[in-house]
C-alpha positions as CSV (number, residue, x, y, z in Angstrom):
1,X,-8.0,10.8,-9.4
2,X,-11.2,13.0,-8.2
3,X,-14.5,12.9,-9.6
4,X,-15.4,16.3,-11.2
5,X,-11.6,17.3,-11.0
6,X,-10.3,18.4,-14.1
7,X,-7.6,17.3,-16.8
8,X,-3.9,17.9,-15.7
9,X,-1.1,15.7,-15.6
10,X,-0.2,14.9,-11.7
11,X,3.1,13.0,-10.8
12,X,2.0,10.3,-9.0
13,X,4.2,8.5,-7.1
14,X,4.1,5.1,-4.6
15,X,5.5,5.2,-1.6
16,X,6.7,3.2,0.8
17,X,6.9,3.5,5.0
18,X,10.2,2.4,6.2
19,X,9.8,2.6,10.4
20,X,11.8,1.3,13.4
21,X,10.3,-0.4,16.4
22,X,12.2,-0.7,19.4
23,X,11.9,-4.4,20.2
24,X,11.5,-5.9,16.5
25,X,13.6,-3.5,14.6
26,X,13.2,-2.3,10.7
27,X,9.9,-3.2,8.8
28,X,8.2,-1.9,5.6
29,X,5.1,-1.1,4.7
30,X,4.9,-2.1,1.0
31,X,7.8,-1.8,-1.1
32,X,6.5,0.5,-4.4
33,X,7.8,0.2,-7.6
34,X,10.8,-1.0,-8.5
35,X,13.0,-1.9,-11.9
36,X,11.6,-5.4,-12.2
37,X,8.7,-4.4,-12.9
38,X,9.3,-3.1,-16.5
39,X,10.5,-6.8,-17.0
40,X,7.3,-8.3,-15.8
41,X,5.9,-6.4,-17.9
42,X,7.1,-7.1,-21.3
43,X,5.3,-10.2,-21.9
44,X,1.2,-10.0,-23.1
45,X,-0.9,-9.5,-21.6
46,X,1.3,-7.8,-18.5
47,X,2.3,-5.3,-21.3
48,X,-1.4,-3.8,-21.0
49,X,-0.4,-2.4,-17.5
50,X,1.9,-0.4,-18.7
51,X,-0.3,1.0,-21.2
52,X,-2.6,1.5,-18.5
53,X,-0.4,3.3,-15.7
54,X,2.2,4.8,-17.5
55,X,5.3,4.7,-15.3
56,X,8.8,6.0,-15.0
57,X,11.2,4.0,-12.9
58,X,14.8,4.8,-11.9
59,X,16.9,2.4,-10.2
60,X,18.2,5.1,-7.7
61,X,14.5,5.1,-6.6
62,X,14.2,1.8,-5.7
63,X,13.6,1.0,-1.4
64,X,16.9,-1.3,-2.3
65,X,19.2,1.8,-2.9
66,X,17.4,4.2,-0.9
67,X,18.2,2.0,2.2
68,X,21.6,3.0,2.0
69,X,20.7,6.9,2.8
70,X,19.4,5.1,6.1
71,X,23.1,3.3,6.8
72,X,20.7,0.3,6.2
73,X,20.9,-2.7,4.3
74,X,18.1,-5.8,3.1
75,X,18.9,-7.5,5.8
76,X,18.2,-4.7,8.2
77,X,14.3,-4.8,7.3
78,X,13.3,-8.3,9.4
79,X,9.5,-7.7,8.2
80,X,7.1,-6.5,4.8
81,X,3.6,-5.1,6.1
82,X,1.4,-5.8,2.9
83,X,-1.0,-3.5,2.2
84,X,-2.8,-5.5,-0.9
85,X,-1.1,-7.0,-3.6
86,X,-1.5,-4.4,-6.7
87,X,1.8,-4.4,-8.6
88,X,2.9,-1.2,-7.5
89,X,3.0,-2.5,-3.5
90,X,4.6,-5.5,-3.8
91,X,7.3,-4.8,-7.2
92,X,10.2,-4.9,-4.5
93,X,9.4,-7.8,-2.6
94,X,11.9,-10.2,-4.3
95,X,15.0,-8.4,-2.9
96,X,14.4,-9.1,0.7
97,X,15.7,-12.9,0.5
98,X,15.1,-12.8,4.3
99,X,11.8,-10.6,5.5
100,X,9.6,-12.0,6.8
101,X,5.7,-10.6,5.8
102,X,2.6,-10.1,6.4
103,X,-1.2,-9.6,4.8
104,X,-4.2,-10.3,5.2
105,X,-5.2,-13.8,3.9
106,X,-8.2,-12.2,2.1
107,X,-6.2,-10.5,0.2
108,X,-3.7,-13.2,-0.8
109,X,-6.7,-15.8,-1.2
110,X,-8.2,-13.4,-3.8
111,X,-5.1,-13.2,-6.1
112,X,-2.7,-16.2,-5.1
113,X,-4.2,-18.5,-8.4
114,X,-4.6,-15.8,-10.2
115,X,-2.7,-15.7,-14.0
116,X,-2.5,-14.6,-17.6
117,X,-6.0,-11.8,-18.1
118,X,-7.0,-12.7,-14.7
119,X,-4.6,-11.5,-13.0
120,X,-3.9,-8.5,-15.0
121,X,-7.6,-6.9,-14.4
122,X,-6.3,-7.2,-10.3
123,X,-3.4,-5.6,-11.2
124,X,-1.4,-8.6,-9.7
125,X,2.1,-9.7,-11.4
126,X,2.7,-13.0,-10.4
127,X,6.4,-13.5,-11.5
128,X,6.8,-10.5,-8.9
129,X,6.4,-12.8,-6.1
130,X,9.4,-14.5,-4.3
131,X,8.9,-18.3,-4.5
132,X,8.7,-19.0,-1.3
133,X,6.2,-16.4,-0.4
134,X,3.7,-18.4,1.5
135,X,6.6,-20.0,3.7
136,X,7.4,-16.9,4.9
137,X,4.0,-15.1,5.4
138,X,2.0,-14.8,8.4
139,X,-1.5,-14.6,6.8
140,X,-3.8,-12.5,8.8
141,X,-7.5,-12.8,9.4
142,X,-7.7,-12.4,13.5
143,X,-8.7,-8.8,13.8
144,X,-9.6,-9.2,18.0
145,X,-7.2,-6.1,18.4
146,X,-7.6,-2.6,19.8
147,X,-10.9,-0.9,18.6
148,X,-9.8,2.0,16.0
149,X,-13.4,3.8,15.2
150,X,-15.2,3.8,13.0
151,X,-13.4,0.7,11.2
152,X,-13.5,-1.7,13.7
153,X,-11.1,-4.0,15.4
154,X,-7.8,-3.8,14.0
155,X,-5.1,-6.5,14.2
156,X,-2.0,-5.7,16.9
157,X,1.0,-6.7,14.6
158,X,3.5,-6.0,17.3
159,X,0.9,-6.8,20.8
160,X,1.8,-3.2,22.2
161,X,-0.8,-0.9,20.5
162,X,2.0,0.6,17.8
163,X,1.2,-0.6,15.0
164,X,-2.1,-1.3,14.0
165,X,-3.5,-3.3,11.0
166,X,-6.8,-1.4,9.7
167,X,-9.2,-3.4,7.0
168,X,-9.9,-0.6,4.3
169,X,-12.1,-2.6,1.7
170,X,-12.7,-1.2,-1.4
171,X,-10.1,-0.5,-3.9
172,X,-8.6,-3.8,-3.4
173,X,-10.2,-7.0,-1.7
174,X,-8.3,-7.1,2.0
175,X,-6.1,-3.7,1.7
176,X,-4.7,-3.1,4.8
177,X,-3.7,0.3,6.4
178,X,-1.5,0.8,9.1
179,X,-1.8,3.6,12.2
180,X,1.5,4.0,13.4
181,X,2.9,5.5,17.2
182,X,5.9,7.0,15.8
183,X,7.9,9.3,17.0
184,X,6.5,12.3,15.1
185,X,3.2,11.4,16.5
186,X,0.1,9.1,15.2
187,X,0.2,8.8,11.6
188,X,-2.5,6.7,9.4
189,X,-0.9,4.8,6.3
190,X,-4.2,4.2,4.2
191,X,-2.5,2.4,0.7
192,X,-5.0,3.3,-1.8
193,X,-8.3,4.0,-0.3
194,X,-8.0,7.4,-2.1
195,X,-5.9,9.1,-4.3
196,X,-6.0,12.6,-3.5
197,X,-6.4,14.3,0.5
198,X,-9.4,16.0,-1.7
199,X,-11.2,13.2,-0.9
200,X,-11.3,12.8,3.0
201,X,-11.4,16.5,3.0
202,X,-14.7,17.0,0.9
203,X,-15.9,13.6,0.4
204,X,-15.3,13.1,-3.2
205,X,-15.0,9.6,-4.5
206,X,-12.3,8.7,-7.7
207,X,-13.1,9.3,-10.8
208,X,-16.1,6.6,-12.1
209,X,-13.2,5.5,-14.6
210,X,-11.6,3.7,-11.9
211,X,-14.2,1.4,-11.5
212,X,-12.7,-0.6,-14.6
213,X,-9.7,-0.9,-13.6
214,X,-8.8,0.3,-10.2
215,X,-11.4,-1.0,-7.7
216,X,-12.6,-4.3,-6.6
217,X,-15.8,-3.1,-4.8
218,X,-17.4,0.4,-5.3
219,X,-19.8,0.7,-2.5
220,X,-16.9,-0.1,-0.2
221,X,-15.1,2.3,-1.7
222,X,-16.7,4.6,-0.7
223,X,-17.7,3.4,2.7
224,X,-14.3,3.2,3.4
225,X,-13.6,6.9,2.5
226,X,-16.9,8.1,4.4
227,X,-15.2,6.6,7.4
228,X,-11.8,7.8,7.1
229,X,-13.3,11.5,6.7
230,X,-15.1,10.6,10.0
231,X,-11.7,9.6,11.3
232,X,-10.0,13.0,10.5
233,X,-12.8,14.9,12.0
234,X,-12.4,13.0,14.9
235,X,-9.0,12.6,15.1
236,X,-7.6,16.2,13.4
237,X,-3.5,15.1,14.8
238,X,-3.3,12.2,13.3
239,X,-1.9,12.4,9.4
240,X,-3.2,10.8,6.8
241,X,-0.9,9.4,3.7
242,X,-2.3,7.9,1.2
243,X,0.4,5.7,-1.4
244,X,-0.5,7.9,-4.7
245,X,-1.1,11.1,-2.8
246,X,0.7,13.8,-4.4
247,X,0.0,16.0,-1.5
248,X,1.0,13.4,1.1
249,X,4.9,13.3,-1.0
250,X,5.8,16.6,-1.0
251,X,4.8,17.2,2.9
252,X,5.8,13.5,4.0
253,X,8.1,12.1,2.1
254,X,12.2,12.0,2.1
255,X,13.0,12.3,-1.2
256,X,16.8,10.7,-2.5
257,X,18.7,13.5,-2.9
């Protein structure tokens, strides 16, 4: 997770941002794990990412079930921000039958004919996709929104300055991230751009191993974490969460009970 951190075993987990805008109602921001991904991952050569990224997944877990501690339902979320398309973001995309989503189309150009080994070294699971994926996706290359320093223009998904799309190359070609108005203040979802707060706070890239299997472009890498330590100095309200950050869970997050 660090370079130069040392051996321990860290539960990492993948979140998922479940918010509420007043004129468009429930949307997600990714949807994490969820139990069909141990069946897409039976067959070879899908079995390798299993090997890979050990996981643990309990059906309780799932965004599907945890809805309900939210009096919500799948029907309630009208819309699926995608952050990039690593199994892990996009394993519960199949039980909204009627979201609506959106990604940027770099991302979804770089994996959409992807299969078999090919899709397995970008960490992209095609059965995990609904069917009629590209009928309901809005398909995003028009960043002309707000300016949000030092990344650039950003994409307005809403037109009103609350939700922001951010373009956060590096671990995965097109990840988005999201800076939110909420209303427990500004808070910056940044998928995987790191792994550990560590990183923003002293600079420190992943771990060189994850250029094998984990990153689609080092030097943007770590661009991309150089500016969003820039963005904390500058911005010292605004949280940070990062998907895998184990710090970011047990201060952020709403665990089921």
């Amino acid at each position: 997770m660090l370079s130069g951190g040392r051996h321990a075993r860290v539960p990492v987990h993948a979140i998922s941002v479940l918010l509420r805008h007043p004129a468009h109602g429930w949307f997600l921001f990714d949807t994490g794990y969820a139990p069909r991904i141990l069946h897409a991952t039976r067959p070879y050569p899908f079995r390798i990412y299993r090997w890979v990224t050990p996981m643990t997944i309990t059906p309780e877990l799932a965004v599907t079930n945890q809805l309900t501690r939210f009096g919500l339902s799948v029907e309630d979320i009208s819309q699926i921000v995608i952050s990039h398309f690593h199994a892990d973001h996009v394993a519960g995309l199949r039980d909204f039958p009627t979201a609506t989503f959106a990604a940027s189309s770099e991302a979804w150009l770089a994996v959409r004919d992807l299969s078999s080994i090919r899709a397995l070294k970008n960490a992209f699971l095609p059965s995990l996709m609904p069917a009629d994926f590209e009928q309901r996706a809005s398909l995003i290359d028009d960043f002309s929104g707000p300016e949000v320093s030092p990344f650039g223009r950003s994409h307005d998904l809403f037109s009103d300055g609350s939700a922001l799309l951010v373009r956060l190359p590096g671990h995965a070609k097109g990840q988005l991230g999201l800076l939110a108005e909420t209303g427990a203040g500004r808070i910056f979802f940044v998928a995987d751009s790191y792994y550990m707060i560590d990183s923003i706070r002293r600079r420190i890239l992943p771990h060189p191993i994850t250029r094998f299997f984990a990153v689609n472009d080092w030097r943007a890498l770590r661009e991309t974490i150089h500016k969003l330590a820039d963005f904390a100095e500058a911005n010292p309200k605004v949280r940070m969460v990062a998907t895998h950050c184990p710090e970011a869970f047990r201060t952020c997050v709403h665990p089921a009970k």
